[in-house]
Every structure is written in structure tokens, then in C-alpha cells.
C-alpha positions in Angstrom: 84.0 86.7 94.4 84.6 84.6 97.5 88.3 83.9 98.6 88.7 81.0 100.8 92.1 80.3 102.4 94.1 79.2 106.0 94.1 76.2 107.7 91.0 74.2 107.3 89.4 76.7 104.7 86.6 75.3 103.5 85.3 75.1 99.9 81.8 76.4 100.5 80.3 77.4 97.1 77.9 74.4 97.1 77.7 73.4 100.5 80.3 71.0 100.5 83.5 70.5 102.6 86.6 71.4 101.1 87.9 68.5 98.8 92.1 68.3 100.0 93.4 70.6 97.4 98.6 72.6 99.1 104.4 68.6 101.5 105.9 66.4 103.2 109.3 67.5 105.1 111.9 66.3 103.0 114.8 64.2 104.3 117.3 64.4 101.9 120.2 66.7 102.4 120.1 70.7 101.1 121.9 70.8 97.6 119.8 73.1 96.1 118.6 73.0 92.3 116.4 75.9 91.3 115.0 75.4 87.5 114.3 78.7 85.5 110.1 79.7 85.2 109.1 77.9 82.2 109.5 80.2 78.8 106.5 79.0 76.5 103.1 77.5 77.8 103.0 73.5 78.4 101.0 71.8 75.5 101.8 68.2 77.6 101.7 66.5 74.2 102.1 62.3 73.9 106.1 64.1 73.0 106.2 66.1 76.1 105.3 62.7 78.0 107.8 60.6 76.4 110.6 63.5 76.8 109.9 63.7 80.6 110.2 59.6 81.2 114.2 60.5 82.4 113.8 63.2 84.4 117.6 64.1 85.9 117.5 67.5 86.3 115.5 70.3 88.3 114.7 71.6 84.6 113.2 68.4 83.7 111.2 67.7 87.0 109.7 71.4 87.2 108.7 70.7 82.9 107.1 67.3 84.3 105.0 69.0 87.1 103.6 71.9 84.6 103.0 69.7 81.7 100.8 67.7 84.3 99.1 71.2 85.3 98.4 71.8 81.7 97.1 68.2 81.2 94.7 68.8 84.3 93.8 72.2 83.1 92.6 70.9 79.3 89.4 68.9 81.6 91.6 65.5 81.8 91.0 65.2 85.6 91.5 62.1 85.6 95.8 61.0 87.0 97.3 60.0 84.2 99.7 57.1 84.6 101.7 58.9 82.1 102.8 61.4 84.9 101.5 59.3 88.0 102.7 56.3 89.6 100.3 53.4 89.6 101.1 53.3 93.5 101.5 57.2 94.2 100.2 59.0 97.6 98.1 62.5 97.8 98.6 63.9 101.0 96.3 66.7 102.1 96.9 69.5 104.2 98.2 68.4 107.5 95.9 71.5 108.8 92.7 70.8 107.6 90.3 68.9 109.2 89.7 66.5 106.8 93.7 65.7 105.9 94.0 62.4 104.6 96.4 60.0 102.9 95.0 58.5 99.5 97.0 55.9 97.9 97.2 54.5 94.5 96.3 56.3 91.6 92.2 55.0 91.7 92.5 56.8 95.1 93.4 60.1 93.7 91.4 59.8 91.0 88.6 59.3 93.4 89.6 62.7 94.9 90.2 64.9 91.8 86.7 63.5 90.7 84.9 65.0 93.8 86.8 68.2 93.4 85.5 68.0 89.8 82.1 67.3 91.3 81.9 70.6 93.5 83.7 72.8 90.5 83.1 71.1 87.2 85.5 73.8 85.5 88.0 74.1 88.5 91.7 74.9 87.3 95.3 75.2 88.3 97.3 78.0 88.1 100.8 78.0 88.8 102.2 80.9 90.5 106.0 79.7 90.8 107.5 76.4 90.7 110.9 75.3 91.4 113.1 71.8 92.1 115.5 70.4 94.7 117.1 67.5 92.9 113.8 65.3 92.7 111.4 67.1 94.8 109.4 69.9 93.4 107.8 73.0 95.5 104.8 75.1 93.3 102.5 77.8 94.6 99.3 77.4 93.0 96.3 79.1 93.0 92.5 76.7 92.0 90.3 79.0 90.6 86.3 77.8 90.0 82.6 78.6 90.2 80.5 76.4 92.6 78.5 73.4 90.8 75.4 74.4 92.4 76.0 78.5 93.6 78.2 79.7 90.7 80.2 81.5 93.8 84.0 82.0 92.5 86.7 80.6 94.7 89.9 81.2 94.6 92.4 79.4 97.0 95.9 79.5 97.1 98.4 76.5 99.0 102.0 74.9 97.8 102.0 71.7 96.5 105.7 69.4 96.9 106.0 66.8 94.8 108.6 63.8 94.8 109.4 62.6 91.4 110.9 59.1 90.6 111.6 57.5 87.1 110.2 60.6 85.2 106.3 60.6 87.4 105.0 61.3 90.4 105.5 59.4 93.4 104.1 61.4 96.0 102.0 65.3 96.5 101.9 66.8 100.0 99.6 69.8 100.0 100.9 72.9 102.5 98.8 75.9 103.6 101.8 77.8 104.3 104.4 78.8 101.7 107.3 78.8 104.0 106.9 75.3 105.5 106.6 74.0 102.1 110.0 75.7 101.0 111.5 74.2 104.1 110.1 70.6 103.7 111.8 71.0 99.9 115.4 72.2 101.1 114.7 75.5 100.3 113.9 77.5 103.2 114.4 81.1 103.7 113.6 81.9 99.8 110.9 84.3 99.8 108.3 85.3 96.6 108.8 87.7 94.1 108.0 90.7 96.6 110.3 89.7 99.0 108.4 88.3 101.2 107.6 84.8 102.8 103.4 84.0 103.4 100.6 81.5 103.7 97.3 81.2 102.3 96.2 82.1 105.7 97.8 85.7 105.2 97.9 86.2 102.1 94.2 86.0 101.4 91.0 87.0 102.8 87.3 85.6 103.0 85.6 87.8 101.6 82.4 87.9 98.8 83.0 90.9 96.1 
């Protein structure tokens, strides 16, 4: 299996450049909000979607962020205006060397599509996720075989979201665990082992 992670880390398995997968530094003040882990899997139902339109707690903005995971996860690639904003921004990684801004939801589209195109059964998998009033931090880990290789990747990064009106207004992807916390309001918190890390560190590139 091939792990690619760090700065810039490529995704390789066909060829192709990395497709942005991992904040922006928040400037709201440090109350701090942290939601409970989830306690039953996300079905993101038409009910789930309707429940999440008022968002007003970190509860109901973490629920929003992992009923879109599921919704991504089922094969609807596609940003759903049900938990996207028509005008919404996907920043990638400020480190890699393709980091871009893509605005509007064809944009993003656009870019899930060509992830899509590289891994036709690439998924999310959410390693922890937790809210400061409106802005979410989640450590996720995309997990895929290569459209035209079959290599595995794995490749972990921290998305932030900022939530408005019950969607997604805006994704900043981060390499680094830590720098994402902080660009929430919640730096210093560390994982479940006790200890802060990036996807540079964390992981290796390697083929097993």
C-alpha cells in the first residue's frame, strides 16, 4: 500500500498530481465549543438535511460536516447545495504546490470530479471532528486505489470548515494538525494519544 503525506504530497497512483484534498486562520475570538464524537453512523437522509438548516450549536455544525462525509462517501461526489453554499470557497493546502482557491459550488464540483477521476472509489474517513461556535476542525484520512495502477493511497490532512445558515461557506485544507487546531481556536489540544502531529510525521511513503 503506498502512503502519501507532507507538504506537497503528491497523489501518484495514476500518474497524476495530487488533486487539493486538508484552514484558514480563524479571526474570531477563542470561546471554545467542543461537540461530543458522533454516537450512531450518519445516514444524511432528506431529514438529516432539513434538521441541520439551523445549525446553532457545535453539536449541530459537527452533525452537518459528518452527514456531508457520509453523503460523499455513498458515491454522491457531486457538492450538494443541500450542505454547500451556492457561492462557497475550497481552499487547498497553503503547502502544496498546486494550492488554489476555487469558488462557487461548479468550482468545487469541478475539483471533487477530478479527484473522482484519479480514484473512482476514493472515500472519507473521519478521524475526529470538533466545533468552535461555527467553524469546524476534522482529521480525515482519503482512502482509494489508483484509476489506472490500483496502488492504495492513504492520506491524512485537517479540514476547517466555516458554517453559515446550516451549509458550508468555506473548507481550508491543512497538512498539519496543529496549525489547523490553532486557525479554529483550539490550539494546544492534542489527539487521542496525547500528542500533536501532521501528515508529514505522522505518515510515511512507503509501498507495502
Amino acid at each position: 500500500m503506498q502512503r502519501l503525506a507532507g507538504p506537497g504530497a503528491r497523489f501518484a497512483a495514476n500518474g497524476k498530481d495530487r488533486p487539493g484534498l486538508g484552514v484558514l486562520r480563524s479571526d474570531m475570538d477563542h470561546f471554545c465549543l467542543t461537540a461530543a464524537p458522533p454516537q450512531a453512523p450518519y445516514a444524511s437522509s432528506r431529514d438529516d438535511v432539513f434538521a441541520l438548516e439551523s445549525c446553532t450549536t457545535s453539536r449541530d455544525v459537527v452533525d452537518l460536516i459528518h452527514a456531508w462525509y457520509a453523503h460523499y462517501n455513498r458515491g454522491d461526489g457531486e457538492p450538494s447545495l443541500d450542505y454547500w453554499h451556492e457561492d462557497a470557497e475550497y481552499h487547498t493546502a497553503p503547502d502544496d504546490p498546486d494550492s488554489a482557491r476555487h469558488l462557487g459550488i461548479d468550482a468545487i464540483g469541478r475539483l471533487f470530479a477530478s479527484w473522482r477521476e484519479a480514484y473512482p472509489d476514493l472515500r472519507v474517513e473521519v478521524h475526529e471532528a470538533k466545533a468552535n461556535r461555527n467553524r469546524v476542525f476534522a482529521w480525515i484520512c482519503f482512502v482509494g486505489r489508483g484509476a489506472a495502477s490500483g496502488i492504495s493511497m492513504q492520506m491524512e490532512l485537517a479540514h476547517v470548515y466555516t458554517v453559515h445558515g446550516g451549509k458550508t461557506a468555506r473548507v481550508v485544507e491543512y497538512t498539519d494538525r496543529t496549525a489547523a487546531l490553532q486557525a479554529v481556536g483550539l490550539g494546544g489540544q492534542q489527539d487521542s494519544s496525547g500528542h500533536s502531529h501532521s501528515a508529514g510525521t505522522s505518515m510515511r511513503n512507503r509501498v507495502e
